[in-house]
C-alpha positions in Angstrom: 85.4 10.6 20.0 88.5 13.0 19.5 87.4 16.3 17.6 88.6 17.0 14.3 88.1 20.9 13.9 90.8 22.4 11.2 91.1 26.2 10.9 91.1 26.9 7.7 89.9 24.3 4.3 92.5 23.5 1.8 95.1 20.5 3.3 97.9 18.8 1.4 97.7 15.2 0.7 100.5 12.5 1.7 102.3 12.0 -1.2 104.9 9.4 -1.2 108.2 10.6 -2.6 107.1 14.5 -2.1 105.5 15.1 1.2 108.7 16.0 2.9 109.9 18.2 5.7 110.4 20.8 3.2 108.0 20.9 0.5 105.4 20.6 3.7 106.6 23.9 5.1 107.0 25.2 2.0 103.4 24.7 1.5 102.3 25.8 4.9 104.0 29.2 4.3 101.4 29.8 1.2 98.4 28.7 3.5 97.8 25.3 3.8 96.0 24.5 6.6 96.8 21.0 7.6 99.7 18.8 6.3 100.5 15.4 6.0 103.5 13.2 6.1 104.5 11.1 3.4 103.2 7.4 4.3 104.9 5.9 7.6 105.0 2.1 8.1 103.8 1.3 11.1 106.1 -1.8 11.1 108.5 0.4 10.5 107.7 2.0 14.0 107.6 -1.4 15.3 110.7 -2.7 14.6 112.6 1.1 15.3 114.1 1.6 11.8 116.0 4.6 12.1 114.9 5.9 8.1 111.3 5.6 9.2 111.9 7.7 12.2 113.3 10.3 10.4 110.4 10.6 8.0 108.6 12.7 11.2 109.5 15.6 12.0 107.8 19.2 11.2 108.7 23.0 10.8 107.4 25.3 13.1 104.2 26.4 11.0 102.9 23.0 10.8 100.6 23.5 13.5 98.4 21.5 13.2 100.0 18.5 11.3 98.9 15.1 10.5 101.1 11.8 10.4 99.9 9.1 7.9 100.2 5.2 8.7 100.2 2.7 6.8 99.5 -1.5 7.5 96.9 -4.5 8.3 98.1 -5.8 11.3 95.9 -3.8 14.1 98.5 -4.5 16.7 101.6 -3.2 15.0 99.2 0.0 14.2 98.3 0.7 17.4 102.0 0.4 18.2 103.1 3.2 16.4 99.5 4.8 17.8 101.2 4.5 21.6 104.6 6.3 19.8 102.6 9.1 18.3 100.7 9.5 21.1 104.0 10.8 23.2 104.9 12.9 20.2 103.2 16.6 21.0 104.4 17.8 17.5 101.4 15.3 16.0 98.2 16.3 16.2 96.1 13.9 14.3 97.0 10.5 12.8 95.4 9.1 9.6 95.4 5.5 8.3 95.8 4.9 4.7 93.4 2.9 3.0 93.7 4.4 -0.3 97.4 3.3 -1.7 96.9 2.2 -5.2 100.9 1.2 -5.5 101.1 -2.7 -6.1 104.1 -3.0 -3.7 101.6 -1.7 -0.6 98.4 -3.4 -2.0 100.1 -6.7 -2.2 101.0 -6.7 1.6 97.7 -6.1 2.3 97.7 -2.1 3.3 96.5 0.8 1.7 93.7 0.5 -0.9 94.2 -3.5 0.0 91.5 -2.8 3.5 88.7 -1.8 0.9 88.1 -5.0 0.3 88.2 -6.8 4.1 85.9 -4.2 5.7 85.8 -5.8 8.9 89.8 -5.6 9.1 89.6 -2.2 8.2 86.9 -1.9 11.3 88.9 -3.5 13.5 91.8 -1.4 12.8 90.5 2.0 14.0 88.7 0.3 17.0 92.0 -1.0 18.2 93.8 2.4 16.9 91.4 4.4 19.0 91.9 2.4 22.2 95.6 3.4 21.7 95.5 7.2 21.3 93.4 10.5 22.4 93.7 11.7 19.2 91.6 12.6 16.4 92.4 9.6 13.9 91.5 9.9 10.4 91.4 7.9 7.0 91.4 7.9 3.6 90.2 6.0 1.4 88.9 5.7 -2.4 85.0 5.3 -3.8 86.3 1.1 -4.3 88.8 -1.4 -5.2 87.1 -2.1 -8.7 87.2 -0.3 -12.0 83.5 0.3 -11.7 82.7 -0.5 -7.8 81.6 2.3 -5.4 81.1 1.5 -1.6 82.2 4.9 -0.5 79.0 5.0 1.9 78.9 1.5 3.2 82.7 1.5 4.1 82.2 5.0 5.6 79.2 4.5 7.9 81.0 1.2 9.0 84.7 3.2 10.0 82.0 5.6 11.2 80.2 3.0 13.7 83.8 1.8 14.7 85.1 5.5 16.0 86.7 7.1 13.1 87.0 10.9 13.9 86.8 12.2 9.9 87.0 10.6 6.6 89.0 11.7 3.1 87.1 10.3 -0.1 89.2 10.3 -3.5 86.8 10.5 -6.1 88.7 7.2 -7.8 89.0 3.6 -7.4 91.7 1.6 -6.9 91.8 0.2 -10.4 91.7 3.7 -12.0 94.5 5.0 -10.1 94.7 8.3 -11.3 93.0 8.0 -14.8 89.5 9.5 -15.8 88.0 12.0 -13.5 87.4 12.1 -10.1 83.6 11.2 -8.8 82.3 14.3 -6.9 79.2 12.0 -6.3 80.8 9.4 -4.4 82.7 12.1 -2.3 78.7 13.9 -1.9 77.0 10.5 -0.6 79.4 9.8 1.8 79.2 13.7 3.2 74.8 13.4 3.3 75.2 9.7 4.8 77.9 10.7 7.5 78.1 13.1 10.8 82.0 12.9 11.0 84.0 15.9 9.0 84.7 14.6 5.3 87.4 15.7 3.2 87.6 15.9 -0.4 89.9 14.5 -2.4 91.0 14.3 -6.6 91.4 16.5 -9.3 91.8 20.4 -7.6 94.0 22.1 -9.4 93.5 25.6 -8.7 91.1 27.7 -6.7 88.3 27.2 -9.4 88.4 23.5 -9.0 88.6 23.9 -5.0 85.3 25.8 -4.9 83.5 23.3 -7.2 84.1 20.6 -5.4 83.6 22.3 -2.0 79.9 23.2 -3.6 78.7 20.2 -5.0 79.5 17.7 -2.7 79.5 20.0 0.3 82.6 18.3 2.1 84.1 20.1 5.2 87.3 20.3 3.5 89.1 19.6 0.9 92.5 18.1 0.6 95.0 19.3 -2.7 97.5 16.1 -3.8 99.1 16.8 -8.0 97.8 19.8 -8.0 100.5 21.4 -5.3 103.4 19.9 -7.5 105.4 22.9 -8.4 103.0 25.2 -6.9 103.0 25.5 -3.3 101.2 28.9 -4.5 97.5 26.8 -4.9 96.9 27.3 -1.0 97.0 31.2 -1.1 95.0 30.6 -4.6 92.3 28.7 -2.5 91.9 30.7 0.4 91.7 33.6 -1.8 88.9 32.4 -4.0 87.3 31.5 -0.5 87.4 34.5 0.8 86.6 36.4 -2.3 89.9 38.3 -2.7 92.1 38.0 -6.2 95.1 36.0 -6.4 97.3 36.9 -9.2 99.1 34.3 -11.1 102.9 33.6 -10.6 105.2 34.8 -13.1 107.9 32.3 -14.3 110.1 34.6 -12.4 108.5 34.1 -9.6 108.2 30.5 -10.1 111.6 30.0 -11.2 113.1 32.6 -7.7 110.5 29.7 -5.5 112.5 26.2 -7.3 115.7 28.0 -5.9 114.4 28.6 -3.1 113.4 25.0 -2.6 116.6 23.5 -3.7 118.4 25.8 -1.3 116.4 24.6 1.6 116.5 21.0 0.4 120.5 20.9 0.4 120.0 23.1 3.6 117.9 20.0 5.4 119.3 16.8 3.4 122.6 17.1 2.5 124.1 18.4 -1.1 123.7 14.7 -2.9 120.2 13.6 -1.6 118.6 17.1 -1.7 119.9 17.8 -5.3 118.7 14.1 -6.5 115.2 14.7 -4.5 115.0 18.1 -6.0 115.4 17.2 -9.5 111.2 16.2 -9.8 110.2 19.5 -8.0 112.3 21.4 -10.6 110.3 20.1 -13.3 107.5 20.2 -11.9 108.1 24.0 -11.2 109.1 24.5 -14.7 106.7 22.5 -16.8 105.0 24.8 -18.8 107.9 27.6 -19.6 109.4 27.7 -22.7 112.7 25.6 -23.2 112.2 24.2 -19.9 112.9 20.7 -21.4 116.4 21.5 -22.1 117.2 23.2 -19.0 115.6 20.1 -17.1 118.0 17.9 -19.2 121.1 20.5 -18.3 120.0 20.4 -14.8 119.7 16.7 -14.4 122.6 15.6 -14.7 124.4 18.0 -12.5 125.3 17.4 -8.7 126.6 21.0 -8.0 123.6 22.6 -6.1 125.7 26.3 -7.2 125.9 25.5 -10.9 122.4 24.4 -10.8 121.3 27.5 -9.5 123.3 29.5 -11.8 121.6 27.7 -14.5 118.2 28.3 -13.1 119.2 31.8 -13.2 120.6 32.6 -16.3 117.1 30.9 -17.4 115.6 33.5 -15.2 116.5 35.8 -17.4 114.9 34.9 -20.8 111.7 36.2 -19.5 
């Protein structure tokens, strides 16, 4: 079994949409200790498509970083296992079997795997025979509204050769509604002996404690609650190590979405990094006063100049 030993607690979830080269180094300035790619097809790998490719590749501070699969056919996984094994810039690979999105659940990946266990089994057996490295997955308490088989389908990945586990507190039907289940994340960590991560609902460095104290997880990992502030690491690490972290000013915040946009031009181009931008800006400004309006002033503009001029003269009302 490949050993999955993280320096440091707080990681950043694969978000699809958000988890780019950017935002993830962005993040990994402020102190997040492990990072994770936005979800890769494996069939995607298979078949060589150049836009799946190009959804790997890491800064220089993501050391180490994670790349997140996705699929159901255990041949086409361990595929892209045999690819990532040849890339030194990946340290450990995790399989998603969490995805609540329709379009992944009806092909049978993602959250999908909850309910074929022995699939989901024979997955990381294969996947292990196919790389030395740690591999990982994540997973929700259940497919169901009200269905929790956190432990059972933990022990069995266990028993096949999984290396550590994430637990989101939800199930598949809730999505993202309610609140997360600290209890289902806890009975999985006092029924396994692999690492388990924690998963829903940490927004700040409060929430991060709680749930590293009542479930007593190894680590925890941060997913909506990084959107617009990369900041939450530092937060987290502070409140760990008993230090104070001071809140962000809407300066601050506002000189960071520049920041961002800058480097996303910088990386993607002027026309896709302004369109990807445009959900991180609101995200960095939700909150602030008039922001709606300077959203709707920003949104329809394609100028990454005038959008920063914008963002600055709206520096300046506070």
């Amino acid at each position: 079994m490949a050993k999955f030993n993280i320096s440091g607690r707080a990681f950043l979830a694969p978000m699809a949409g958000v988890s780019d080269f950017v935002f993830r180094k962005i993040c990994a300035d402020h102190g997040c200790a492990l990072t994770y790619t936005e979800m890769i097809s494996a069939k995607g790998i298979y078949f060589n498509n150049e836009k799946t490719y190009n959804m790997i590749d890491f800064s220089e501070n993501e050391i180490p970083a994670a790349v997140q699969i996705f699929g159901h056919e255990p041949l086409v996984l361990c595929h892209a296992c045999e690819v990532f094994e040849k890339d030194d810039r990946i340290s450990i690979i995790d399989i998603n079997m969490g995805c609540p999105a329709p379009k992944i659940v009806k092909n049978g990946d993602g959250a999908a795997l909850l309910t074929n266990r022995a699939l989901a089994c024979e997955i990381v057996r294969e996947v292990k025979k196919a790389t030395s490295k740690p591999v990982t997955a994540k997973i929700r308490k259940g497919f169901y509204k009200n269905e929790n088989i956190a432990v059972t389908f933990s022990l069995a990945l266990e028993e096949s050769g999984i290396d550590a586990i994430t637990v989101h507190g939800r199930t598949r039907e809730q999505y993202f509604e309610g609140v997360a289940d600290l209890h289902a994340i806890k009975d999985v960590k006092d029924n396994v002996l692999i690492p388990v991560i924690g998963n829903g609902d940490i927004k700040n460095g409060v929430d991060a404690l709680s749930v590293l104290k009542e479930t007593s997880c190894d680590y925890i990992m941060v997913g909506r609650g990084a959107l617009g502030n990369p900041w939450i690491f530092e937060e987290i690490n502070s409140k760990l190590n008993n230090k104070e972290f001071i809140e962000k000013t809407p300066e601050e915040k506002i000189e960071m979405c520049i920041y961002h946009l800058r480097r996303q031009v910088e990386y993607y181009g002027q026309y896709k990094g302004v369109t990807e931008m445009r959900k991180h800006i609101g995200w960095y400004l939700k909150g602030l006063i008039n922001s709606i309006e300077v959203k709707n002033r920003i949104n329809i503009e394609y100028d990454v100049e005038k959008i920063v001029k914008i963002l600055e003269e709206y520096k300046l009302k506070f």
